[in-house]
KERO-895468 format. One record per residue (C-alpha): chain; x, y, z; residue in one letter. Coordinates in steps of 0.5 Angstrom, whole numbers. Layout:
N
<chain: A	X: X	Y: Y	Z: Z	resn: a> .
...
REM end
This chain:
283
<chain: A	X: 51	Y: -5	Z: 39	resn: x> .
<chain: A	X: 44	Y: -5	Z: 34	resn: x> .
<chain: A	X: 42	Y: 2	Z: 33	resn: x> .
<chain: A	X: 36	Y: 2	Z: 31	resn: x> .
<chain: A	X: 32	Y: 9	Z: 28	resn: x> .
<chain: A	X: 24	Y: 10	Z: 30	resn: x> .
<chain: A	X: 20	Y: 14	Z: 25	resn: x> .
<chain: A	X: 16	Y: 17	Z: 29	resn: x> .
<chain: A	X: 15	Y: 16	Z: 37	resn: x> .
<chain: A	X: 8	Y: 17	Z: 37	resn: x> .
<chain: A	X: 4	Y: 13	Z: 43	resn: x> .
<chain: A	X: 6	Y: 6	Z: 40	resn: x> .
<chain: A	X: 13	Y: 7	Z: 36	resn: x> .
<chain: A	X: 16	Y: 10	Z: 42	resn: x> .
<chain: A	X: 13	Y: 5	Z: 46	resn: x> .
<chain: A	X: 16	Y: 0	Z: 42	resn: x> .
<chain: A	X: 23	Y: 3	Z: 41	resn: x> .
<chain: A	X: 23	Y: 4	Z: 49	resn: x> .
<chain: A	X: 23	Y: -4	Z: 49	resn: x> .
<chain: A	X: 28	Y: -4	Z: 44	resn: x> .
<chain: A	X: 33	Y: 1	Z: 48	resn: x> .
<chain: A	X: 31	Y: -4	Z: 53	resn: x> .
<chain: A	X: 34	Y: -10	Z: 51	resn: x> .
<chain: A	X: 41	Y: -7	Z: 48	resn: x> .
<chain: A	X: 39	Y: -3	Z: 42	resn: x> .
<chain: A	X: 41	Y: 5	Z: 42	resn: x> .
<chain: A	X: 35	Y: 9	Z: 38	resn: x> .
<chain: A	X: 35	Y: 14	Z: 35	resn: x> .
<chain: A	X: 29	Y: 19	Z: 32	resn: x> .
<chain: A	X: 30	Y: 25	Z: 29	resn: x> .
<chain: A	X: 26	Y: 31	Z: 32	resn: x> .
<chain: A	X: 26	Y: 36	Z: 26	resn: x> .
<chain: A	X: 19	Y: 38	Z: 24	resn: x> .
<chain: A	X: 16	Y: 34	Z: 30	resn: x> .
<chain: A	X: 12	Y: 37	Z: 37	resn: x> .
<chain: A	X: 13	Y: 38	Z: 44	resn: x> .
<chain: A	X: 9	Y: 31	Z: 45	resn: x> .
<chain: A	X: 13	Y: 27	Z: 41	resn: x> .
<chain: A	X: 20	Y: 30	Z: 45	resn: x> .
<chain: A	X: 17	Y: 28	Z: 50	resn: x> .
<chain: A	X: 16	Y: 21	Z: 50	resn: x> .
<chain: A	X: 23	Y: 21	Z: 46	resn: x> .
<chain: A	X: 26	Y: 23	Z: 52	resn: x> .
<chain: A	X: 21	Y: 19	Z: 57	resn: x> .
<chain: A	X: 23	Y: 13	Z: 53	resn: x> .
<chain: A	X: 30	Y: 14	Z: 52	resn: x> .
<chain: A	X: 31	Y: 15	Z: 46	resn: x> .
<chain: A	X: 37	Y: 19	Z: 42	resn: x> .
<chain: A	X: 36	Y: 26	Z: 38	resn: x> .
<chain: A	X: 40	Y: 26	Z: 32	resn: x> .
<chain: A	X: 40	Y: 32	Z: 27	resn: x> .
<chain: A	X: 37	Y: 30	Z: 21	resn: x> .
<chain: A	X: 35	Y: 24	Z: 17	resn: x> .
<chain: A	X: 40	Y: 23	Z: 13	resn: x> .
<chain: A	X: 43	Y: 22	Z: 19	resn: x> .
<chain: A	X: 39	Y: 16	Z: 22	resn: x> .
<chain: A	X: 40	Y: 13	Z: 16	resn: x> .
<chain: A	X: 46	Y: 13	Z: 16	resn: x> .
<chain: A	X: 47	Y: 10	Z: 22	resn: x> .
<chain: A	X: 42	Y: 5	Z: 24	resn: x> .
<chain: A	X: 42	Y: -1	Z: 22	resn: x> .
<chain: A	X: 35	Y: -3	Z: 23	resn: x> .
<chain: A	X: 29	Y: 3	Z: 21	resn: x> .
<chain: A	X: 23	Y: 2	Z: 24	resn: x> .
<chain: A	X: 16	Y: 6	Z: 21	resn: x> .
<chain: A	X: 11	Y: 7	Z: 25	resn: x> .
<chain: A	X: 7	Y: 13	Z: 25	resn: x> .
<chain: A	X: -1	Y: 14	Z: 23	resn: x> .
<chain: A	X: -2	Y: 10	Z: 16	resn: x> .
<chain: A	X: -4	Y: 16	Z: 11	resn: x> .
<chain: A	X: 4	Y: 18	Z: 12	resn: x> .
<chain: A	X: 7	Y: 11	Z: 11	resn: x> .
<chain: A	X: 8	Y: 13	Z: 3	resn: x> .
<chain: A	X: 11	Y: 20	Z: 5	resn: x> .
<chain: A	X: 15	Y: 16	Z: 10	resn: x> .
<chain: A	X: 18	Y: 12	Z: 5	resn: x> .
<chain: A	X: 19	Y: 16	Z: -1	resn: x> .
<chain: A	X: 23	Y: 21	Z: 5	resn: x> .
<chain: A	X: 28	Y: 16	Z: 7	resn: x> .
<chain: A	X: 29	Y: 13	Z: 0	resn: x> .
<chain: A	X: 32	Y: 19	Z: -1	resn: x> .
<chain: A	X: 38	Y: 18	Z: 3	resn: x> .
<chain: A	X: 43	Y: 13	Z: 3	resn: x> .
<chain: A	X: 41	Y: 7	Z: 7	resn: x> .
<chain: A	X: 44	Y: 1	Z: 8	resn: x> .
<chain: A	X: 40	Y: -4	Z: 13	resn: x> .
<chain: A	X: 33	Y: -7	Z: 14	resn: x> .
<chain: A	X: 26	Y: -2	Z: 13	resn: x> .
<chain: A	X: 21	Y: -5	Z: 17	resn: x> .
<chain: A	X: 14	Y: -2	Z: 16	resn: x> .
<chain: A	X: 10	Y: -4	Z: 22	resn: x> .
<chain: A	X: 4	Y: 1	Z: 20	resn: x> .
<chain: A	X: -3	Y: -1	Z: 19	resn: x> .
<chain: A	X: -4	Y: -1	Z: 12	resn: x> .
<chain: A	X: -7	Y: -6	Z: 6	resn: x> .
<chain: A	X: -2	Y: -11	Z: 2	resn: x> .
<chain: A	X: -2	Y: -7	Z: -4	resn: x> .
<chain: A	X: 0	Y: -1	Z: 0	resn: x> .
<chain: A	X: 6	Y: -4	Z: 3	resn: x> .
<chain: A	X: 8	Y: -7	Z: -4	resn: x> .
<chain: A	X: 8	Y: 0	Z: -6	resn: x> .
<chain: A	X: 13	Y: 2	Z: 0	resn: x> .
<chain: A	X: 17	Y: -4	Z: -2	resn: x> .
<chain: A	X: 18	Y: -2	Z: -9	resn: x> .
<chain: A	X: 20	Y: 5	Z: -7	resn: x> .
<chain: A	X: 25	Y: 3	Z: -1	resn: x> .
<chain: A	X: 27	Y: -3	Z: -5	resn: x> .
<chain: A	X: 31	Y: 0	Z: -11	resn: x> .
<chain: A	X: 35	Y: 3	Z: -7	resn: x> .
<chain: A	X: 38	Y: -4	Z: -5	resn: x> .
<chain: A	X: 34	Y: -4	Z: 1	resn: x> .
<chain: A	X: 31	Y: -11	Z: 5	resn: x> .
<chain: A	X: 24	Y: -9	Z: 7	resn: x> .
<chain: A	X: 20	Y: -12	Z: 12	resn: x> .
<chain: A	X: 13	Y: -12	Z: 13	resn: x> .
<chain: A	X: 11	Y: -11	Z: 20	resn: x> .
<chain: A	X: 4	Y: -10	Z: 23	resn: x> .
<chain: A	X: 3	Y: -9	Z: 31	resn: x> .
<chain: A	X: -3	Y: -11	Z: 35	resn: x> .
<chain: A	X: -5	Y: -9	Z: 42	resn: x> .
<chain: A	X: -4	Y: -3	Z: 46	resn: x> .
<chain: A	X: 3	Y: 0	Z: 47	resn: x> .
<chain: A	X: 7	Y: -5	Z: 50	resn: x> .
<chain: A	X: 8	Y: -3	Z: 58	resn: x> .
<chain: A	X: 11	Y: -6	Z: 65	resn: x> .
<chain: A	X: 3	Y: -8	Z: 65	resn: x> .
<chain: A	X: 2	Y: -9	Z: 57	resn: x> .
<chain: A	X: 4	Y: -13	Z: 51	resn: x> .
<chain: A	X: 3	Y: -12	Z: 44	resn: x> .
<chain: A	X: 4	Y: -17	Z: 39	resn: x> .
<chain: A	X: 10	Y: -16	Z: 33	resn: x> .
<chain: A	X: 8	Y: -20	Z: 26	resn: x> .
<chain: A	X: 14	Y: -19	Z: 22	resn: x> .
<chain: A	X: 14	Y: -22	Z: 14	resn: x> .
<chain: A	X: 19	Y: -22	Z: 8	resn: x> .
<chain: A	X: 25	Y: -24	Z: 7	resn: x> .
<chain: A	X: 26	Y: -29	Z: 11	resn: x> .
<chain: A	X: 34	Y: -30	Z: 13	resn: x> .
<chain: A	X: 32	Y: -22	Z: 16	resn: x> .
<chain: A	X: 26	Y: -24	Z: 20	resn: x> .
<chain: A	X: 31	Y: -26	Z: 26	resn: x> .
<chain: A	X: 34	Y: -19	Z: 27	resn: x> .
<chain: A	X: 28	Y: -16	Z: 28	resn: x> .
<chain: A	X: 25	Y: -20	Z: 32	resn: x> .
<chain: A	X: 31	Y: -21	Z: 36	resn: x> .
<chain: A	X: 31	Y: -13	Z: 37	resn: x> .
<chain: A	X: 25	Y: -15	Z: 42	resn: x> .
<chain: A	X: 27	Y: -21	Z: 45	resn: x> .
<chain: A	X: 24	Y: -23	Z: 53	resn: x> .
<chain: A	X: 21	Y: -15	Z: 52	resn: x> .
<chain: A	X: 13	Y: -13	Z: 52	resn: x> .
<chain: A	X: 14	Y: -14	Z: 45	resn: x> .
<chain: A	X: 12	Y: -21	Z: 43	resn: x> .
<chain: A	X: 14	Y: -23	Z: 36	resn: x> .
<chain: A	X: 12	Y: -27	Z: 31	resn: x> .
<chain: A	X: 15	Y: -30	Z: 24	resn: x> .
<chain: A	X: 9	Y: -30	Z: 19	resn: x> .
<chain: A	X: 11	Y: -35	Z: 12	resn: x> .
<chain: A	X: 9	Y: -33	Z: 6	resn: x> .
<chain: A	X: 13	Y: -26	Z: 3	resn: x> .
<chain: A	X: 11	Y: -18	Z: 4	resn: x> .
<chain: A	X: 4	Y: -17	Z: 5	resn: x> .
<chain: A	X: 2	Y: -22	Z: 10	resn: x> .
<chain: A	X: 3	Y: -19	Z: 17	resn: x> .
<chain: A	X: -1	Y: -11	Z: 13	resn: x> .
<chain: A	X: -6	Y: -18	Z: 11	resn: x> .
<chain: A	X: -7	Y: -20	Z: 19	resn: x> .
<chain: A	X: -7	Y: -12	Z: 22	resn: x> .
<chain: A	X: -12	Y: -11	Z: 17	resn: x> .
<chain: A	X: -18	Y: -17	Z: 18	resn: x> .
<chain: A	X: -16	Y: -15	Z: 25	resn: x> .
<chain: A	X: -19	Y: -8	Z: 25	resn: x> .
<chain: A	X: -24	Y: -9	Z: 21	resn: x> .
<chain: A	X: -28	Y: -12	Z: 27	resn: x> .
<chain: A	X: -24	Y: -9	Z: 33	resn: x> .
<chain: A	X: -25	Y: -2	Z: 30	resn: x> .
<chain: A	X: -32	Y: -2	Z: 26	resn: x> .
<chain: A	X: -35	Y: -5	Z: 32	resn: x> .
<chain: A	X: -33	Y: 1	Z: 37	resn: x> .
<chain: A	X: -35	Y: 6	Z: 32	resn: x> .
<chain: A	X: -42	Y: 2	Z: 32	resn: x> .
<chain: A	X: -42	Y: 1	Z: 40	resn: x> .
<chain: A	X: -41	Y: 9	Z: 40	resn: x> .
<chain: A	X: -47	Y: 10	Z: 34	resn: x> .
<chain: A	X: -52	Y: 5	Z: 38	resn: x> .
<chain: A	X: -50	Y: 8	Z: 45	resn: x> .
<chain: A	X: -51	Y: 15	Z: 42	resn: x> .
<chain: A	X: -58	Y: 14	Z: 39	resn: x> .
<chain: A	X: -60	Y: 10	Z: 45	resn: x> .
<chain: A	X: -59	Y: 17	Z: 49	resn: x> .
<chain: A	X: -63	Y: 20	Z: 44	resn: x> .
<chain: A	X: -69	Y: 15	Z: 46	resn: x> .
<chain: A	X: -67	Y: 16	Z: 54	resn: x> .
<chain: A	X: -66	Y: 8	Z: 53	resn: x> .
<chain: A	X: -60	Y: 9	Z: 55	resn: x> .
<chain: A	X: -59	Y: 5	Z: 61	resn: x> .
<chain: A	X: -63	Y: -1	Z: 58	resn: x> .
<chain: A	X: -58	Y: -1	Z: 53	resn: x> .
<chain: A	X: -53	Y: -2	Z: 58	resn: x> .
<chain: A	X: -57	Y: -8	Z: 61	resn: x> .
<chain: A	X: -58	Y: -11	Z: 55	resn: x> .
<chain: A	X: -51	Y: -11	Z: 53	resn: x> .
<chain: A	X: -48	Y: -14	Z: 60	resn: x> .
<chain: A	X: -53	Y: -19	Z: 60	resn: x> .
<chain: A	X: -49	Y: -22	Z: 54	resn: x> .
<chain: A	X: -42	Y: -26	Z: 55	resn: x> .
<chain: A	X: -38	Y: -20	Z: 51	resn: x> .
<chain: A	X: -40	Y: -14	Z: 48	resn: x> .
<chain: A	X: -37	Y: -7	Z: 46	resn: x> .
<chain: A	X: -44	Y: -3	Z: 48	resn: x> .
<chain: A	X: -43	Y: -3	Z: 55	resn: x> .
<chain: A	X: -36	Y: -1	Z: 55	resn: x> .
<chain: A	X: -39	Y: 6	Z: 54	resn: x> .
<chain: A	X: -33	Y: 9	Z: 58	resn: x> .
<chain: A	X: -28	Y: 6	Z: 52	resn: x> .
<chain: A	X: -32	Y: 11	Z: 46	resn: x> .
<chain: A	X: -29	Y: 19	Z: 48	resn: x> .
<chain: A	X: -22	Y: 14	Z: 47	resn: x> .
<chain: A	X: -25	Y: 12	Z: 40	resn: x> .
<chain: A	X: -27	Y: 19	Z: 38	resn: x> .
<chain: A	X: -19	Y: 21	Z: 40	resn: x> .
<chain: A	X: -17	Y: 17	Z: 36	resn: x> .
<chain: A	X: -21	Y: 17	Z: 30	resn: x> .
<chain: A	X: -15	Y: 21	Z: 26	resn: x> .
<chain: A	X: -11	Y: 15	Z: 26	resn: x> .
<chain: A	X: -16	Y: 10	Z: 25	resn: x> .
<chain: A	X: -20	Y: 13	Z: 20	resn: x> .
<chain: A	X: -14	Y: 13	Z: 15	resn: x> .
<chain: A	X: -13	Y: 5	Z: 17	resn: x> .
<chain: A	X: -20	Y: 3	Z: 16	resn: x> .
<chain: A	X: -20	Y: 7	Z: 9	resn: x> .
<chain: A	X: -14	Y: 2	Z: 8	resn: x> .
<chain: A	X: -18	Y: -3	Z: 10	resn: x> .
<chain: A	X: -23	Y: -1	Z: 5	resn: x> .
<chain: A	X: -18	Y: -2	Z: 0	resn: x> .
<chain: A	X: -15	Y: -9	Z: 2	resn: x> .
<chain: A	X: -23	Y: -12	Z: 2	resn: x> .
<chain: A	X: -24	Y: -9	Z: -5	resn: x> .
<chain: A	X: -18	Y: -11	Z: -7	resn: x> .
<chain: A	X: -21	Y: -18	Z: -6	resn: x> .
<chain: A	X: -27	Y: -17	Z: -9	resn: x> .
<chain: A	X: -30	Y: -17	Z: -2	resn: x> .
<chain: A	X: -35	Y: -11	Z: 0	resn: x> .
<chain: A	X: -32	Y: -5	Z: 3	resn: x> .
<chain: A	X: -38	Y: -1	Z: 5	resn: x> .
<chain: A	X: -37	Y: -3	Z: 12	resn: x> .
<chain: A	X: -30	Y: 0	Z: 13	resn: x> .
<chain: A	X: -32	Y: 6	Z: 8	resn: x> .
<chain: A	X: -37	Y: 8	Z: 13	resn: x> .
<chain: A	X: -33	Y: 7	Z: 19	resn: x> .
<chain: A	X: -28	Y: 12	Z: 17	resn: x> .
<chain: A	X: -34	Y: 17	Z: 15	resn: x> .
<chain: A	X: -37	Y: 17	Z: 22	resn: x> .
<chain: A	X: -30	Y: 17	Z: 24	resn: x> .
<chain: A	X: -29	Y: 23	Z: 21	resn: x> .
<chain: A	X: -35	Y: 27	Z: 25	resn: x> .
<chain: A	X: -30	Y: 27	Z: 31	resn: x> .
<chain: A	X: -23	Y: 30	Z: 27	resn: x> .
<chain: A	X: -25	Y: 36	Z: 32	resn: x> .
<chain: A	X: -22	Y: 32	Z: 38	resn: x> .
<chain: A	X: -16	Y: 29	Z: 36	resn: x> .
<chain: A	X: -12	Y: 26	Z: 42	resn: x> .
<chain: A	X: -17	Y: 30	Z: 46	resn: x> .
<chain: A	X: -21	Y: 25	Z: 51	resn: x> .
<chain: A	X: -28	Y: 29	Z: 52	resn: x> .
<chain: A	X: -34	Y: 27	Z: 56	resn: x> .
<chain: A	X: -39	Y: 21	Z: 53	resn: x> .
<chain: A	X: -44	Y: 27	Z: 52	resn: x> .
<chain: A	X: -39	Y: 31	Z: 48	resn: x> .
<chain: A	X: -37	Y: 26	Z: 44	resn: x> .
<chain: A	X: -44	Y: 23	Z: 42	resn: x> .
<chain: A	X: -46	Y: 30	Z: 41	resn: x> .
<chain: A	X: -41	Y: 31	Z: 36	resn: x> .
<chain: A	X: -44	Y: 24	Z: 31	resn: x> .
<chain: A	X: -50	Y: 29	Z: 30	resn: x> .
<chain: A	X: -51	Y: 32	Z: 23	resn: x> .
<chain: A	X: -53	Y: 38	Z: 26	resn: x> .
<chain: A	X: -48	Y: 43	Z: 31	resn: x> .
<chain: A	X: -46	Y: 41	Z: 38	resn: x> .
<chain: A	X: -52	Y: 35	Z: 37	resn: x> .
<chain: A	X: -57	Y: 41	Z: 38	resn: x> .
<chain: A	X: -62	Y: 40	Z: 33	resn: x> .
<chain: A	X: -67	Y: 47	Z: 34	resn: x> .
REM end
């Protein structure tokens, strides 16, 4: 049996793990310094608690990394000071040259590192998310493998460390700056009482995130986790010599709605949240 260890079972990493328990592996997570939420979904996914990291490490085979972007650093420093044996994979929404850096620090410990990235919603019996897996080629299959026939769908990326954080991250720049964008439209829109016209501007186009007004308080819930990787994305267009102000500016608006960290609120509290002024009162 594979063991796998998972770190750490948010929304997305212990749906993923799930997928793995499900096909044959044992997961493990360490829930030392962790919430009640995260026991939680451990518990609803399966997944085996240990007592400490040094002990997944010691045991697992395969490490999965998949927890908000600004901790994939601390993550990896954390687990390379134990010894470890297998295959690190980072599935984190990062830039290239931050995965370089995760790849130099596990690495030295004689680690293999796989980059990894996910998109898509957290796998489900109604959902699939895609895993893109790059690196060392003669250990891709084993990570794919883990997920085979699941919700998980994995595909091999030639081409080295850097090529799947490459892909998540011109996928996010679209998919997460256009909700942010739909949201400050949607919001100044209100303002005007021009609202609903909006709405029937956008449904007569073929596609559009500006009537899927219902979609923004989940933005704004999610915005501490999205912030960070649009700040990665930031990076990764100025390490190309492309202009990040885009991406810089998205994770600034995120940041108005720190507040409501995975806390869906009403549209209307969440729109009056962008304002400069308290509660969107401007008197």
């Amino acid at each position: 049996m594979t063991v796998v260890g998972i770190l750490h079972p948010g929304s997305m990493g212990a749906a993923v793990a799930g997928e793995a328990r499900l096909r044959g592996a044992e997961v493990l997570w360490c829930p030392t310094g962790r919430s009640s939420a995260t026991r939680e979904r451990a518990e609803r996914h399966g997944l085996a608690a240990v007592s400490s990291l040094g002990e997944l490490a010691d045991r697992a085979h395969i490490i999965l990394s998949i927890c908000p972007p600004a901790y994939a650093e601390d993550v990896a420093v954390a687990v390379s000071a134990h010894p470890f044996a297998g295959i690190y994979v980072d599935a984190n929404a990062i830039s290239p040259d931050s995965m370089a850096r995760i790849h130099g620090i596990v690495s030295r410990t004689g680690v293999t590192v796989v980059d990894g990235s996910i998109i898509g919603s957290p796998p489900s019996p109604s959902k699939s998310a895609r895993l893109y897996l790059s690196g060392p080629e003669d250990s891709l299959p084993a990570v794919a493998a883990l997920f085979a026939d699941s919700a998980v769908q994995a595909h091999l990326l030639p081409g080295g460390i850097g090529r799947s954080s490459a892909l998540k991250l011109s996928y996010s720049s679209y998919q997460k700056a256009s909700r942010v964008l739909a949201a400050v439209s949607y919001a100044l829109a209100r303002d005007y009482g021009v609202e609903d016209a909006l709405i029937d501007v956008a449904q007569g186009r073929t596609t559009s995130y500006l009537s899927e007004t219902a979609y923004i308080p989940k933005v704004a819930a999610r915005s501490w986790r999205w912030a960070p990787e649009m700040r990665e994305v930031a990076h990764a267009l100025r390490g190309a010599g492309l202009p990040p102000e885009l991406a810089e500016a998205s994770a600034m608006v995120m940041s108005r709605w720190d507040s409501l960290k995975d806390s869906p609120r009403e549209l209307p509290e969440v729109l009056d949240h962008l304002h400069d002024f308290p509660d969107g009162d401007p008197s």
